[in-house]
KOLVEX-90718 format. One record per residue (C-alpha): residue number from 0; residue in one letter; x, y, z. Coordinates in Angstrom, 2 decimals. Layout:
   seq   type        xx        yy        zz
   NUM      a         X         Y         Z
...
//
This chain:
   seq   type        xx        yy        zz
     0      x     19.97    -13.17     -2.34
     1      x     21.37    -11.26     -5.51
     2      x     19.28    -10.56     -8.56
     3      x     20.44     -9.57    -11.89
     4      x     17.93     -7.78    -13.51
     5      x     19.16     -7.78    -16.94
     6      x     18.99    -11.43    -16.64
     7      x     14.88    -11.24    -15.87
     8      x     13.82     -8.58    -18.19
     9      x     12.43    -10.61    -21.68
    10      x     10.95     -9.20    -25.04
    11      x      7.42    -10.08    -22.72
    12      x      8.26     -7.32    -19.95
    13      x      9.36     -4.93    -23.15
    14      x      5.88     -6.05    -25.18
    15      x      3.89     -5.20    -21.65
    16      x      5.80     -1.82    -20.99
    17      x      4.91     -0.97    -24.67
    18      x      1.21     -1.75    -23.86
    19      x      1.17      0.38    -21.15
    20      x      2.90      3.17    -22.56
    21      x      0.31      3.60    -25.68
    22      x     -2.10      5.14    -22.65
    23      x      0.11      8.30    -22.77
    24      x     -1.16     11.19    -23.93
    25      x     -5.33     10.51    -23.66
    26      x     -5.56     12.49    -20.11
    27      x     -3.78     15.53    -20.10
    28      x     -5.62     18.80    -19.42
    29      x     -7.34     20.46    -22.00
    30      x     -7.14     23.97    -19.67
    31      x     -4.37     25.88    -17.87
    32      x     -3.68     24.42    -14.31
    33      x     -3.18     27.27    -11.42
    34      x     -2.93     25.91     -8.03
    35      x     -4.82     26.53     -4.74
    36      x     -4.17     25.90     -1.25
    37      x     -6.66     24.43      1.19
    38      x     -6.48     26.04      4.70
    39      x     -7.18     22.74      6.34
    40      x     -4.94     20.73      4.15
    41      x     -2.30     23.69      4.76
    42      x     -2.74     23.10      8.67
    43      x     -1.44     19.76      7.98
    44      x      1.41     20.52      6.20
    45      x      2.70     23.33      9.18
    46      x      1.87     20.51     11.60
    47      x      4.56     18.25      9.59
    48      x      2.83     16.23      6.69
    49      x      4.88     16.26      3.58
    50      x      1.92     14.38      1.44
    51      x     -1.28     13.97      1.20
    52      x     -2.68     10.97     -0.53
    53      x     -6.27      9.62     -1.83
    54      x     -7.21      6.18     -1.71
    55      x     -9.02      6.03     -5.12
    56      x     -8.57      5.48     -8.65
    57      x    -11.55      7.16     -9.61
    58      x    -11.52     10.23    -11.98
    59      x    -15.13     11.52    -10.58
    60      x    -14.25     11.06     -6.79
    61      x    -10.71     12.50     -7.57
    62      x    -11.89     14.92    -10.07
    63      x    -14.18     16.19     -6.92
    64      x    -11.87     16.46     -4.26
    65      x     -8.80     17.77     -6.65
    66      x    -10.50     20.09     -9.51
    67      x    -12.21     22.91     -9.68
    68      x    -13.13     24.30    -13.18
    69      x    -13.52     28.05    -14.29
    70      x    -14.17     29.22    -17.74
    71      x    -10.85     29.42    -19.00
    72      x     -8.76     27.63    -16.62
    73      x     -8.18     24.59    -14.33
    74      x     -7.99     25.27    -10.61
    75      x     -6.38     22.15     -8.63
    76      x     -5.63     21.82     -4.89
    77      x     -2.43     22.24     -3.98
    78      x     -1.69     20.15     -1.04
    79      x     -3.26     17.07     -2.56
    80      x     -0.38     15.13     -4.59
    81      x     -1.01     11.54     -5.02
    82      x     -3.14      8.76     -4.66
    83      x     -3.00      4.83     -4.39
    84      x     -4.95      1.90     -5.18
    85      x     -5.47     -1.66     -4.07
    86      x     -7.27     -4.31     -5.64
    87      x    -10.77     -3.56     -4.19
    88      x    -10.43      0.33     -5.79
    89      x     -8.87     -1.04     -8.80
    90      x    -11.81     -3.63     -8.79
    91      x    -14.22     -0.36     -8.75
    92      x    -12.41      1.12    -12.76
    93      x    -12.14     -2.64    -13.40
    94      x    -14.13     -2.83    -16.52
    95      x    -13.32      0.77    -18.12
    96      x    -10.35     -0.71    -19.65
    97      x    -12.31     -3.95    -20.71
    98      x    -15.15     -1.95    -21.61
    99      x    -13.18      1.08    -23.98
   100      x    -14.19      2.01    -27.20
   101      x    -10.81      2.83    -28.88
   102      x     -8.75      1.26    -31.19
   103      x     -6.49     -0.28    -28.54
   104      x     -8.34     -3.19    -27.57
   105      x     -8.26     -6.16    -24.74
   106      x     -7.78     -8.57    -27.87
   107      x     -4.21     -6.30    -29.22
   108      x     -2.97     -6.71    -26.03
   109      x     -3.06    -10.38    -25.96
   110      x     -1.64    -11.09    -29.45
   111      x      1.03     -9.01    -28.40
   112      x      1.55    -10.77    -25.38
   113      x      0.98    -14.50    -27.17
   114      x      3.61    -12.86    -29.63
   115      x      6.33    -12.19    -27.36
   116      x      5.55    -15.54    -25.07
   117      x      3.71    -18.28    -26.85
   118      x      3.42    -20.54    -24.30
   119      x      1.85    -18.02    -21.71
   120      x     -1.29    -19.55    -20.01
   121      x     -4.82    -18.36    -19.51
   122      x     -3.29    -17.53    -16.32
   123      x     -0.67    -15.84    -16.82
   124      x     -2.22    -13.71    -19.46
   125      x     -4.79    -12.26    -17.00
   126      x     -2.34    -11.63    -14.20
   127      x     -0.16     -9.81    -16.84
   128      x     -3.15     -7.81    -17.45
   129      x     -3.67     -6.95    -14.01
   130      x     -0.08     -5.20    -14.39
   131      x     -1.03     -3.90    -17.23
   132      x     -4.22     -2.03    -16.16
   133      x     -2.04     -0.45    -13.27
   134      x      0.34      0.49    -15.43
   135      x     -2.28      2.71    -17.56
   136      x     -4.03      3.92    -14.09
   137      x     -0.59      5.18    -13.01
   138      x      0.04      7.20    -16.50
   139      x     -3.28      8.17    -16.73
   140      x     -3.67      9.85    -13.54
   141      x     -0.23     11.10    -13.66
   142      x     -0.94     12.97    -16.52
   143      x     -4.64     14.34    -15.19
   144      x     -3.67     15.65    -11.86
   145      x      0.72     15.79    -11.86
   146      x      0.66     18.95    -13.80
   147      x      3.76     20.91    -13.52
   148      x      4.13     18.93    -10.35
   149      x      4.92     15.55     -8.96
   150      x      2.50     13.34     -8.63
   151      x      2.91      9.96     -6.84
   152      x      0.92      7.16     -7.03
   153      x      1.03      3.80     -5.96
   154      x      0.41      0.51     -7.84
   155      x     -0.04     -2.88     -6.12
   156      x      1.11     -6.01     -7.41
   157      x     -1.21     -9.06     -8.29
   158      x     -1.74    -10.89     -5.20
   159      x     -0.23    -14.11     -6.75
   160      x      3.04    -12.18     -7.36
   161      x      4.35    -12.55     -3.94
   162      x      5.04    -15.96     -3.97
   163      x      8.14    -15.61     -6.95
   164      x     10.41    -12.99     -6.43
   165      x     11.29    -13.04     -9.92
   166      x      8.07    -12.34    -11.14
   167      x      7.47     -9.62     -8.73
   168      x     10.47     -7.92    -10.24
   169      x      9.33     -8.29    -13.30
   170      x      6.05     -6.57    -13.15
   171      x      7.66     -4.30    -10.76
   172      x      9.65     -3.00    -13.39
   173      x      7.10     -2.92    -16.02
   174      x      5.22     -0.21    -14.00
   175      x      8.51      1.30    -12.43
   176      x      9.29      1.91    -16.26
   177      x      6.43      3.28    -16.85
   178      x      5.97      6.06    -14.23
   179      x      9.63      7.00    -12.49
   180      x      7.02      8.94    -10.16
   181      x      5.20      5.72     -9.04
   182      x      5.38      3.54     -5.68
   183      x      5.50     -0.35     -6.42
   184      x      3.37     -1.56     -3.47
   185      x      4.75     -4.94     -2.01
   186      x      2.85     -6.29      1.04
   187      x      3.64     -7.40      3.99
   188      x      2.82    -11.59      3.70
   189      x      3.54    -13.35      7.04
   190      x      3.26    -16.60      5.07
   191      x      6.02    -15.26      2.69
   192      x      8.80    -13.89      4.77
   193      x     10.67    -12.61      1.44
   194      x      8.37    -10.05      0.72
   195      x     11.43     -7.86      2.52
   196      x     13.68     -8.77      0.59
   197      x     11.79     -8.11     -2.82
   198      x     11.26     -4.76     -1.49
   199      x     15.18     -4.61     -0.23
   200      x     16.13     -5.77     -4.15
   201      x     13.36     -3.60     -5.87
   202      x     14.67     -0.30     -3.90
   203      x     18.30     -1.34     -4.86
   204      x     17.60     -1.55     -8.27
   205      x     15.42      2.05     -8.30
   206      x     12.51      0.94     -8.06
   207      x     10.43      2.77     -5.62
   208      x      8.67      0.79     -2.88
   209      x      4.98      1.47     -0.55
   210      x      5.47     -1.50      2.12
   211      x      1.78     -2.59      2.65
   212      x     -0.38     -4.44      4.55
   213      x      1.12     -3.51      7.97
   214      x     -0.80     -2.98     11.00
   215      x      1.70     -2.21     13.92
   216      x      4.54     -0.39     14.97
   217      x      7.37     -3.38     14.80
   218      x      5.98     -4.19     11.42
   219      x      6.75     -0.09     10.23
   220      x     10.21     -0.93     12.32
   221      x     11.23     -3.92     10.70
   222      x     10.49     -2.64      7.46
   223      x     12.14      0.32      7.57
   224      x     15.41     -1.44      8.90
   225      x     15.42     -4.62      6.55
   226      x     14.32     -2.96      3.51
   227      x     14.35      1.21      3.73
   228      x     11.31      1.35      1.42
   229      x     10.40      4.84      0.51
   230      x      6.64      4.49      2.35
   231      x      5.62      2.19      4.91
   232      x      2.06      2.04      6.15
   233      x     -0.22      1.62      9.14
   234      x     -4.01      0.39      8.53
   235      x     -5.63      2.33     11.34
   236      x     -9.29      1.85     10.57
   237      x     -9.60     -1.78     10.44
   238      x     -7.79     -1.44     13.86
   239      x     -9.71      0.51     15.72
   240      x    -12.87     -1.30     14.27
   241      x    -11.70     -4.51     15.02
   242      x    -10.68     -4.37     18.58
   243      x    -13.94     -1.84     19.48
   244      x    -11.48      0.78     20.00
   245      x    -12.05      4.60     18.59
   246      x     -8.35      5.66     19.21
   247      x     -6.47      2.30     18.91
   248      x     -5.24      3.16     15.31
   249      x     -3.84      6.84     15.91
   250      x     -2.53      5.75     19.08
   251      x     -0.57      2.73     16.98
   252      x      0.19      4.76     14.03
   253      x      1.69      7.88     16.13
   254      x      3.75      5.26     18.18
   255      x      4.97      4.10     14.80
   256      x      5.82      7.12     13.57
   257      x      7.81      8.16     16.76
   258      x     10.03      5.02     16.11
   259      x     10.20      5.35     12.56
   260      x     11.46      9.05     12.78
   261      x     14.06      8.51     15.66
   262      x     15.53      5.63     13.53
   263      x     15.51      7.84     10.08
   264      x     17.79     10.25     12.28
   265      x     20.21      7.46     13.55
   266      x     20.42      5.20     10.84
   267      x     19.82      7.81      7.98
   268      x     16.74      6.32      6.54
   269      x     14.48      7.12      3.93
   270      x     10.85      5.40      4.64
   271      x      8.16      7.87      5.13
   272      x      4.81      6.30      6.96
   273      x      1.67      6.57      5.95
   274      x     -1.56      7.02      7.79
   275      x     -4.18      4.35      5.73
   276      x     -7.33      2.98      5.69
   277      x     -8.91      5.95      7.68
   278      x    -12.45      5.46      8.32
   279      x    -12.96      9.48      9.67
   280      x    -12.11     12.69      9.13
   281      x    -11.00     13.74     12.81
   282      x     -8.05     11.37     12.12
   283      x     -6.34     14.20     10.23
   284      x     -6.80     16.24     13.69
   285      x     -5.98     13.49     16.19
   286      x     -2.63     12.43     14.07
   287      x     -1.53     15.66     12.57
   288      x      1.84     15.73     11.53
   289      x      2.58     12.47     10.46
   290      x      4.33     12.29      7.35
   291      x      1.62     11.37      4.54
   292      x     -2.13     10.73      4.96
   293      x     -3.67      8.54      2.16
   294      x     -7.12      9.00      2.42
   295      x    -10.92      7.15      1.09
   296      x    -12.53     10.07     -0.74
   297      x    -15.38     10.22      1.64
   298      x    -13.32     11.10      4.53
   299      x    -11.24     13.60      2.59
   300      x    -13.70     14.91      1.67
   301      x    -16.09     14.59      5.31
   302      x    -12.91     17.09      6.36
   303      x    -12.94     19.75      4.06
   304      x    -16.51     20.36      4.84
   305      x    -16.47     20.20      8.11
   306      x    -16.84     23.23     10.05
   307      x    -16.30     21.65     13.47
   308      x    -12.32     22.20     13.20
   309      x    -10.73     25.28     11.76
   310      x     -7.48     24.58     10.32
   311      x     -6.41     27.00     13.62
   312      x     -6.85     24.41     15.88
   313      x     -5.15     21.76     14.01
   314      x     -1.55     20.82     16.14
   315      x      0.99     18.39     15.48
   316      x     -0.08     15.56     17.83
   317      x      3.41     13.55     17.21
   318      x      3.92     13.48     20.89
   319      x      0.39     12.35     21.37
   320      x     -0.38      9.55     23.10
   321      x     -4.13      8.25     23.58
   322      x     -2.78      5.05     25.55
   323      x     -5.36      6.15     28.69
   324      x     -7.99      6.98     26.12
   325      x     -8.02      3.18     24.31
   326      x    -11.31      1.96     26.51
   327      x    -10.22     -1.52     25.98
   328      x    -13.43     -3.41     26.64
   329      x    -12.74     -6.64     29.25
   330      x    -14.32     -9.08     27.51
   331      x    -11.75     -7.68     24.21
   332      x     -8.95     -8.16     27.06
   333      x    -10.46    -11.44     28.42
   334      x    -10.44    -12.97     25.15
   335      x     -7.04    -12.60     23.63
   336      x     -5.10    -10.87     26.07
   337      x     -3.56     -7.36     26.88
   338      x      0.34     -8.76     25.69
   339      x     -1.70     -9.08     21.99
   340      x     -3.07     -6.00     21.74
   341      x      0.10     -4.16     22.97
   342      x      2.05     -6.09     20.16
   343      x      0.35     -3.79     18.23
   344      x      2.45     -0.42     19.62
   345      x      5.28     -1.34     21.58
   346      x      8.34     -2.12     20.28
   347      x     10.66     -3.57     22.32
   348      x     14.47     -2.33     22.07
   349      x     15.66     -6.02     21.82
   350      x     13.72     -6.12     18.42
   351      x     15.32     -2.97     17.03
   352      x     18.63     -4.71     18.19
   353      x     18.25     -7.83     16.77
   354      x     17.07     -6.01     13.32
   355      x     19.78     -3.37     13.25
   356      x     22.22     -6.44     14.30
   357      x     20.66     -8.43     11.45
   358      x     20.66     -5.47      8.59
   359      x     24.33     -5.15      8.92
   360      x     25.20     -8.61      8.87
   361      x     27.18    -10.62      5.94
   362      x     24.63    -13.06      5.85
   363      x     21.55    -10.85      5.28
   364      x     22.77    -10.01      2.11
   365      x     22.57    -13.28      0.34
   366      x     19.63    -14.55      2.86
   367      x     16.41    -16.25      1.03
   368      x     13.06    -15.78      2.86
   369      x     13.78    -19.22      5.12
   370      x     17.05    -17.71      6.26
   371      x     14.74    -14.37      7.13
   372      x     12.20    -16.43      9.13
   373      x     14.50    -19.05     11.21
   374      x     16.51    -15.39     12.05
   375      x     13.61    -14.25     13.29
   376      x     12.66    -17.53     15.48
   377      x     16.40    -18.03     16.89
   378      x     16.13    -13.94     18.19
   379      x     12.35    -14.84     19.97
   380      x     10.61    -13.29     17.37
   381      x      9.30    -15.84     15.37
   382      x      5.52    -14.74     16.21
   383      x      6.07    -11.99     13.53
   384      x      5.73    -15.22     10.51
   385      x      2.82    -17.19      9.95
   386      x      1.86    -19.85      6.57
   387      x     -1.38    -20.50      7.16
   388      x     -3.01    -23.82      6.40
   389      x     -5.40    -24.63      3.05
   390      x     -8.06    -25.05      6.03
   391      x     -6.97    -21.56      7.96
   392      x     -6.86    -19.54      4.48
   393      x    -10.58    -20.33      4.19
   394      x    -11.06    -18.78      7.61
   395      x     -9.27    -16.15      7.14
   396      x    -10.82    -15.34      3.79
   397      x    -14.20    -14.82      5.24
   398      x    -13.90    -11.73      6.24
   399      x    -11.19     -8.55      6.80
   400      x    -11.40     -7.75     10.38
   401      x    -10.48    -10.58     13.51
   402      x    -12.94    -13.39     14.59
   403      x    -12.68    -12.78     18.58
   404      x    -13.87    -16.03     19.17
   405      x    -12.02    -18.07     16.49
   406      x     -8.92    -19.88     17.96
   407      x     -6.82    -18.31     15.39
   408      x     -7.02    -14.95     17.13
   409      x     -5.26    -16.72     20.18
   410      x     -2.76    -18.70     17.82
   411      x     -1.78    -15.72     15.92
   412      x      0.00    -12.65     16.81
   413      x     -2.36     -9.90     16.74
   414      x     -0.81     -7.59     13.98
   415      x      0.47    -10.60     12.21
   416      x     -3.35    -11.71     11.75
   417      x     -4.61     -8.54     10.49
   418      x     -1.78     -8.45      8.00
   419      x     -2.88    -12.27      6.78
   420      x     -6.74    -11.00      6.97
   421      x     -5.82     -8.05      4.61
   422      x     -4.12    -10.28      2.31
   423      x     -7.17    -12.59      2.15
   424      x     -9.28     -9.74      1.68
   425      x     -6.83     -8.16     -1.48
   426      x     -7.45    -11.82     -2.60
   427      x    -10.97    -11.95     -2.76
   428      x    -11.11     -8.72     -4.74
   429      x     -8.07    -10.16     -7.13
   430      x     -9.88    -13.38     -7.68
   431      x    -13.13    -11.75     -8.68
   432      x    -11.22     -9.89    -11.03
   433      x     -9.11    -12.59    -12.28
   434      x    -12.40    -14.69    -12.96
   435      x    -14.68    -11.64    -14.55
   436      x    -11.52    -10.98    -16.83
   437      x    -10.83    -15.08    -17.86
   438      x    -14.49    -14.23    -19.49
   439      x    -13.35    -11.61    -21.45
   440      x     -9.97    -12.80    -22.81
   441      x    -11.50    -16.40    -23.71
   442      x    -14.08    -13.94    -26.12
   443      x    -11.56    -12.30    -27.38
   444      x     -8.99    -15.42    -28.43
//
């Protein structure tokens, strides 16, 4: 599969990057900057962390954790350098940017948009927007918190993107244009087995890529391998919290990040792992070292408070393992199995085979997302896929962590159904969204 990308990009994508770019300029600092280390936040880093992300696109929450303000100058913390959002945190600044009293208005943005595409739909007007509105997010906060340094952020696509890899390129490079310093996130969709390969294309082209959605060690693996994204992710909290288990996400994310670095230092690649969707502070602690922490605000800042730790005590743990620590509960075990839950953290070396065999093969080159998947299924693997039915979606839908009893949590791998759960989830918020903005744009036309 080989896209040109000078044959994609239309006067639409050059109308939208213009739209986003007339946010520049409104957030910069009105104060000098000086920066300031955290000793807890500087633990990390000794222990091995090169970033240190928050999960938030919120000015007051990052505002709190980031700024401190004197009378004549700025004072922001050093360590701190990025942040990402998802649909649910977008969903939280939703309606600042429908809600803005300037001259550039919800209503200019559509007759642009109707100007450079006439026949664009209701639709496609509000998932354009969606782009759009994380386009001005990533300039905005570039500007308030990247200064004199590099800030990275990362912006998810609309969750109706993944199905076309054309138009995931296309709003990929709207917001890639926009902010060289941002991370295009492209999630992991079981039902969708090209997502690799749009983030393979999108990192050949430049375009940086955060690999999302993943919730195991073979998923960081075969990411890394058939795509070399420049973050890949592991969703700890809803881990542990779904399988009653306190250390079942660091013991799954540390795993992963023991495979991910021995394969950066034989195969020379670039993917850095992230620690996500904490749901405590002692994570930082029990995981130290791992290369980038992105962070809820409330458990950033639960940690910089805390005075059970001192940033003394705080030790790489990448040799850590908490495997005799997991308390597994037997009825957990007695429902779905231990093989299910250990898909979760080992990786077998027939996988990494198959995938390194795979990468360097002719045929991956010009594979579609079929190809991908029967690949997968000839090797053994083909647990790692999964299109769910109309009927299944609504299950899954319901809620973001696994029904024990449901018979879906036997039919489905176990990281491959929290990936499919998350992406339900990111729907939800997305469709809420998508209907609260229809409302708008129809009283604007």
């Amino acid at each position: 599969m080989k896209i040109n990308f000078n044959d994609l990009i239309t006067p639409l994508e050059q109308t939208v990057l213009e739209i986003i770019g007339k946010g520049r300029g409104k957030n910069r600092p009105q104060k000098e900057v000086h920066y300031q280390s955290h000793p807890l936040l500087q633990a990390l880093k000794k222990a091995a962390t090169i970033h240190i992300y928050v999960d938030s696109a919120d000015f007051q929450e990052l505002d709190d954790l980031i700024v401190t303000e004197e009378k004549d100058r700025l004072i922001y913390n050093e360590e701190i350098d990025g942040n990402t959002t998802n649909q649910p945190l977008v969903a939280k600044v939703f309606n600042r940017y429908f809600d803005a009293k300037t001259e550039d208005k919800i209503a200019d943005w559509i007759r642009h948009l109707k100007e450079s595409a006439p026949s664009l739909s209701l639709q496609d007007i509000v998932t354009i927007l969606y782009t759009i509105i994380n386009g001005r997010i990533g300039i905005e906060t570039t500007e308030r918190y990247g200064c004199g340094r590099g800030w990275e952020i990362s912006l998810e696509l609309h969750t109706e993107l993944a199905a076309s890899l054309e138009n995931s390129f296309k709003a990929a490079w709207c917001l890639s244009q926009s902010n060289p310093r941002a991370f295009v996130k492209v999630p992991f969709t079981p039902h969708y087995p090209h997502c690799f390969l749009i983030a393979r294309e999108l990192e050949k082209a430049g375009i940086a890529v955060n690999f999302t959605a993943t919730f195991s060690a073979r998923q960081v693996v075969a990411a890394s391998l058939l795509a070399n994204p420049h973050r890949s992710n592991v969703f700890i909290g809803r881990l542990s919290q779904g399988l009653q288990s306190d250390l079942l996400g660091e013991h799954v994310v540390l795993e992963a990040q023991r495979q991910l670095s021995r394969l950066r230092k034989k195969h020379g690649l670039k993917t850095l792992n992230i620690v996500a969707s904490m749901r405590r502070w002692q994570t930082f602690a029990l995981t130290a070292g791992c290369d980038v922490y992105t962070s809820p605000y409330r458990v950033l800042k639960d940690f910089l408070v805390q005075k059970e730790m001192p940033a003394e005590e705080i030790t790489s743990k990448l040799e850590q393992t908490y495997m005799d620590q997991l308390h597994l509960k037997d009825e957990l075990i007695s429902k779905i199995g231990e093989k299910q839950i250990y898909r979760l953290f080992v990786v077998e070396p027939e996988f990494i085979e198959f995938l390194i065999t795979l990468r360097n093969s002719a045929e991956f080159e010009n594979m579609d997302g079929e190809g991908l998947q029967k690949s997968f299924e000839k090797a053994g693997f083909g647990d790692f896929f999964y299109a769910p039915t109309a009927q299944e979606w609504t299950e899954l839908k319901k809620g973001k962590l696994p029904d024990l009893n449901s018979q879906l949590t036997k039919k489905i791998s176990m990281d491959t159904l929290f990936s499919l759960l998350a992406i339900g989830d990111f729907s939800n918020f997305q469709n809420k969204m998508d209907t609260e903005a229809i409302k708008k744009v129809e009283k604007s036309l």
